[in-house]
LOVEX-617691 format. One line per field, with one value per residue: residue in one letter; z, x, y of N, C-alpha, C in turn; residue number from 1. Coordinates in pm, whole numbers, plus 32768, in hexadecimal, padded with zeros to 4 digits. Last residue first. Layout:
N
resn	c(A; ...) $
n_zz	c(Z; ...) $
n_xx	c(X; ...) $
n_yy	c(Y; ...) $
ca_zz	c(Z; ...) $
ca_xx	c(X; ...) $
ca_yy	c(Y; ...) $
c_zz	c(Z; ...) $
c_xx	c(X; ...) $
c_yy	c(Y; ...) $
resi	c(NUM; ...) $
END
This chain:
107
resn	c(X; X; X; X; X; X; X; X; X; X; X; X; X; X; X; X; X; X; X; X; X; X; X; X; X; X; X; X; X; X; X; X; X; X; X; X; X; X; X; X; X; X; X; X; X; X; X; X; X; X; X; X; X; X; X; X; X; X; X; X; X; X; X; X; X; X; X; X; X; X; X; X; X; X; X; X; X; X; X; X; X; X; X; X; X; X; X; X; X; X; X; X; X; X; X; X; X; X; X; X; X; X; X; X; X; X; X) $
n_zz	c(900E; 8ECF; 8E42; 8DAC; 8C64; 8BDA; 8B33; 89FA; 89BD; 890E; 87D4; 8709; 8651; 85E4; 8586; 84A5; 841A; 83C9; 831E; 8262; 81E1; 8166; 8071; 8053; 7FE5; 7E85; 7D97; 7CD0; 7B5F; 7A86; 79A3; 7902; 784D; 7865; 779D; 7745; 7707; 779E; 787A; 790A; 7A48; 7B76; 7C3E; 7D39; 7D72; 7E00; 7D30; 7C65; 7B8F; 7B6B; 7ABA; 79D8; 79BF; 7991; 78A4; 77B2; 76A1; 760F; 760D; 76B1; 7704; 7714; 77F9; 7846; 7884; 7900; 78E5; 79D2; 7A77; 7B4A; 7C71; 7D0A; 7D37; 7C14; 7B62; 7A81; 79C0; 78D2; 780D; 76FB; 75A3; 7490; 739D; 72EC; 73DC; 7495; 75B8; 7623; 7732; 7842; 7953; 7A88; 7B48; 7C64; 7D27; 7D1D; 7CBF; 7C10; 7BA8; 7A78; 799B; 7895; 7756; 7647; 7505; 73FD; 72BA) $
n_xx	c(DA74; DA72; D98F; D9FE; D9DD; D91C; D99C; D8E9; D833; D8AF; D82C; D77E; D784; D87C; D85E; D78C; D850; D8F0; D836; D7F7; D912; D964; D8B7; D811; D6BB; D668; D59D; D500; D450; D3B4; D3F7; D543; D612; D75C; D85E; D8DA; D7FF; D714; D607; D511; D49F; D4E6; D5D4; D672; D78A; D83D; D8B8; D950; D7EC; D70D; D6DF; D6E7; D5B8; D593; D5DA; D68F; D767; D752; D61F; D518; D41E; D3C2; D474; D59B; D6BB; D7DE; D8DF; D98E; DA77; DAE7; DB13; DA70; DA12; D9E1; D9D6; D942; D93B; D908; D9C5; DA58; DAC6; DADD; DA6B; DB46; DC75; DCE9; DC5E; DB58; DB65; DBA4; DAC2; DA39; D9BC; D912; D95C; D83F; D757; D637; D54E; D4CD; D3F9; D472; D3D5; D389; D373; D27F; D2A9) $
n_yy	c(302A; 2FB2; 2EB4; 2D86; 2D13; 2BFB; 2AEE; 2A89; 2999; 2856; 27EB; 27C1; 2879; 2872; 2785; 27E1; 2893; 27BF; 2741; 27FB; 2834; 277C; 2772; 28A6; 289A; 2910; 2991; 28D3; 2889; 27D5; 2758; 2756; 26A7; 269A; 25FE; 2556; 2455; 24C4; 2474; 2574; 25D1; 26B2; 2716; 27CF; 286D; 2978; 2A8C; 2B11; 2B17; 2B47; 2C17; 2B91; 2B0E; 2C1D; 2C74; 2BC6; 2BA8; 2AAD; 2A2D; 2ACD; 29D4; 28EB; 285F; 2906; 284C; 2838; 274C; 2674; 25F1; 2510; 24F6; 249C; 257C; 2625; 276D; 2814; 2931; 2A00; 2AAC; 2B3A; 2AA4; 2A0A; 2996; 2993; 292F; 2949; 28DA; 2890; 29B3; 2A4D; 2ABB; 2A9A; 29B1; 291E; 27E7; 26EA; 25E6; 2579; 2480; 2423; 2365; 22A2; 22D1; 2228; 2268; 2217; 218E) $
ca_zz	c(9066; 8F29; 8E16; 8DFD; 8CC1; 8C07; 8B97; 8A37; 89C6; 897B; 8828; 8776; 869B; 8663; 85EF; 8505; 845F; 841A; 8379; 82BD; 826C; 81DB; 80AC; 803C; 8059; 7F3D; 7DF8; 7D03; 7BB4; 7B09; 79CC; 7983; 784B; 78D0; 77BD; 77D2; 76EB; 76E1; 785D; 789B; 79E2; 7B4D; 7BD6; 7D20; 7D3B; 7E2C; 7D89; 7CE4; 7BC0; 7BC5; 7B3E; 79EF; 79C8; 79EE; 792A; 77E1; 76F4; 760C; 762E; 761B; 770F; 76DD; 77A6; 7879; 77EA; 7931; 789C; 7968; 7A23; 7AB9; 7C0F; 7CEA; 7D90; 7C7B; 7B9A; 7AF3; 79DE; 7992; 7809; 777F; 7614; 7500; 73FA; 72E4; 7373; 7425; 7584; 757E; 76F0; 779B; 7920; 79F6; 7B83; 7BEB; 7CFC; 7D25; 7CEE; 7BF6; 7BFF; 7AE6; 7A0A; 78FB; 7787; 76C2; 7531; 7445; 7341) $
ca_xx	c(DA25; DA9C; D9DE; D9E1; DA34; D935; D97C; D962; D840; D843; D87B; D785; D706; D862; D8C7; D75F; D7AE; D921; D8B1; D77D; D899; D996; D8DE; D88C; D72D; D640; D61D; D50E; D507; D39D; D38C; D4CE; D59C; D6E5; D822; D938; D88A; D70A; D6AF; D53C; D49A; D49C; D58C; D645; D6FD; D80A; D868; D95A; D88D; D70C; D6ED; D76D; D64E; D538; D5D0; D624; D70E; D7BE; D6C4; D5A5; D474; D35D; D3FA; D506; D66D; D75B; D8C6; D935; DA64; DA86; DB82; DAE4; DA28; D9B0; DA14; D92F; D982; D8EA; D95F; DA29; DA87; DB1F; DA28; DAEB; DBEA; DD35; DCAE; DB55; DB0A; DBA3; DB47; DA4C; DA18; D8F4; D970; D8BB; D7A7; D6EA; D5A4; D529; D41F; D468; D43C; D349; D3C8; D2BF; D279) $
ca_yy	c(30A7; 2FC3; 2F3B; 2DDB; 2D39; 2C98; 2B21; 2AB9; 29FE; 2882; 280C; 2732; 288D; 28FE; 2757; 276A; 28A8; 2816; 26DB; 27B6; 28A1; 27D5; 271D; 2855; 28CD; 28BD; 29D4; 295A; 28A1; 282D; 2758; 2748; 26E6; 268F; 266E; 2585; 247B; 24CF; 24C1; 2507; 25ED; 2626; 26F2; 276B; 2879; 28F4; 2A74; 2B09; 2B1C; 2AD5; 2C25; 2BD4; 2AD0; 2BB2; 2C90; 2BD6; 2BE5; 2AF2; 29D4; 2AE8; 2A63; 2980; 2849; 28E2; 28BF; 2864; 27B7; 2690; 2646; 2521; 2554; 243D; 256C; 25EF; 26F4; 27B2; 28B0; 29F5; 2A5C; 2B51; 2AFB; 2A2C; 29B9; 29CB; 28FB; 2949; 2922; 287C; 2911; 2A44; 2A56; 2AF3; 2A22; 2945; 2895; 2705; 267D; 2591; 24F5; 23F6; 23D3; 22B5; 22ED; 2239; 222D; 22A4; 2182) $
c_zz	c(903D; 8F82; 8EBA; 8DEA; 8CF3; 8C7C; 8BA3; 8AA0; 8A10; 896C; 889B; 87E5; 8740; 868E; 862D; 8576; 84D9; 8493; 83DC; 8300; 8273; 8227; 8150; 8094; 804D; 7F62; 7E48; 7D60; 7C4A; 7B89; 7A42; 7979; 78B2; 78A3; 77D1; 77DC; 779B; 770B; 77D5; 7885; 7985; 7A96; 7B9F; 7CA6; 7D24; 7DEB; 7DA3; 7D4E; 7C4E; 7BCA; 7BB9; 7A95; 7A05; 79F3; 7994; 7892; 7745; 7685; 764B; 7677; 76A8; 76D6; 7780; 7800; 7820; 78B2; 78B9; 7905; 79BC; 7A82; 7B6B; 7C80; 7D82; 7CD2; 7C36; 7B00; 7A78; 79A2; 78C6; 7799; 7692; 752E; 749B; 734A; 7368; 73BE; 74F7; 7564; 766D; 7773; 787E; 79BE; 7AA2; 7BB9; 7C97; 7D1E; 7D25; 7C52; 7C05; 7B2A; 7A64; 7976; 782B; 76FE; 75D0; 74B0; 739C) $
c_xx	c(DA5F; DA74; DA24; D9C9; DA0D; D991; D96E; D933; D89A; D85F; D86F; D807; D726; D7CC; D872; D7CB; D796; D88C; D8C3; D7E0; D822; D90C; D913; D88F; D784; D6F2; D60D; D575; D4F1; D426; D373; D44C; D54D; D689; D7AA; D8F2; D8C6; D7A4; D689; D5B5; D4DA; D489; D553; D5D2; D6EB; D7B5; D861; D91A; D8CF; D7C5; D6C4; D769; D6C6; D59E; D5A1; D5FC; D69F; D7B9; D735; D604; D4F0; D3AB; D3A6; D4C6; D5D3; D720; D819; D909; D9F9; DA72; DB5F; DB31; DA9F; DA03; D9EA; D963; D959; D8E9; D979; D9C5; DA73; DADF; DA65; DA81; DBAB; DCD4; DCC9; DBC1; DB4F; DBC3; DB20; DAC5; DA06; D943; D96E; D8DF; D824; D6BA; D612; D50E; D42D; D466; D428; D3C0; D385; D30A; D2CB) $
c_yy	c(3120; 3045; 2F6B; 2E3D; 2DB0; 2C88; 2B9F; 2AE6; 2A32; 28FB; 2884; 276C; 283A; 28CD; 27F9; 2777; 2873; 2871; 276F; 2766; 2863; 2804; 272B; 27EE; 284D; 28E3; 294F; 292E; 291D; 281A; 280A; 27BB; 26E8; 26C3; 2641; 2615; 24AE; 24F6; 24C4; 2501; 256B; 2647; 26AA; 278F; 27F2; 28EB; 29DA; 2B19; 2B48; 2ACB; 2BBD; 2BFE; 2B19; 2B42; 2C51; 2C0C; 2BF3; 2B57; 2A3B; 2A76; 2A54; 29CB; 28ED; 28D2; 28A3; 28AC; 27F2; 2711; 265A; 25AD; 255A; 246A; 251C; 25BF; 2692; 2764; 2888; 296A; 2A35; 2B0C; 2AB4; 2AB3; 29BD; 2A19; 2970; 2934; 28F0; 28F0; 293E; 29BA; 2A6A; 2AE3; 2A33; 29C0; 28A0; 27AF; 2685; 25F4; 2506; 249F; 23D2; 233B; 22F7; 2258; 2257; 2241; 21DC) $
resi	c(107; 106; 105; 104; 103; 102; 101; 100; 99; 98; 97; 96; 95; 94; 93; 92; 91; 90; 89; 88; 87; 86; 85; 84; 83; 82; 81; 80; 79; 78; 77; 76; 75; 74; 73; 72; 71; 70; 69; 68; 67; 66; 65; 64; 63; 62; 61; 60; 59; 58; 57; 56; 55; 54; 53; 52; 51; 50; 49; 48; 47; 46; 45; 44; 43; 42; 41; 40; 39; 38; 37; 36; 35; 34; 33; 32; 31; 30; 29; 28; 27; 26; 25; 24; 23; 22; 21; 20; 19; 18; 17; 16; 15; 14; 13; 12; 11; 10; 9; 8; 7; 6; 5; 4; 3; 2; 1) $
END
């Protein structure tokens, strides 16, 4: 019987890191750490585990993901870029803040 696996969202910075040190399958791999400091491993559904472009250029970047855990590695569905935690907080304070005065000009 096939096992039903829950689909979650994950995000966090997606930064390029070496996985499965000392093993066989030690390599470069695009890591997600979340917020509460988890660490996952990003392998898109369909694509090379070891390699895959579409993955690699979700590095140093904010990403959110939807997809399967398995362990301490993220099978997703569909991963794109979002805005850091910071800058929709900061966005919002320059929008809610009033406009600087002009200064005169003089005769």
């Amino acid at each position: 019987m096939a096992v039903q696996r829950k689909l979650e969202t994950v995000a966090g910075l997606a930064e390029t890191a070496l996985v499965r040190r000392g093993t066989g399958s030690e390599h470069e791999a695009v890591v997600l750490t979340t917020e509460s400091g988890e660490r996952l491993i990003l392998q898109r559904i369909g694509g090379n585990a070891f390699r895959d472009e579409p993955t690699d250029r979700l590095a140093g970047q904010q990403v959110c993901a939807q997809g399967f855990r398995l362990g301490d590695i993220f099978r997703y569905l569909e991963a794109s870029p979002s805005p850091a935690p910071d800058d929709s907080s900061s966005a919002a304070a320059k929008a809610a803040a009033p406009a600087g005065r002009k200064r005169a000009r003089g005769r």
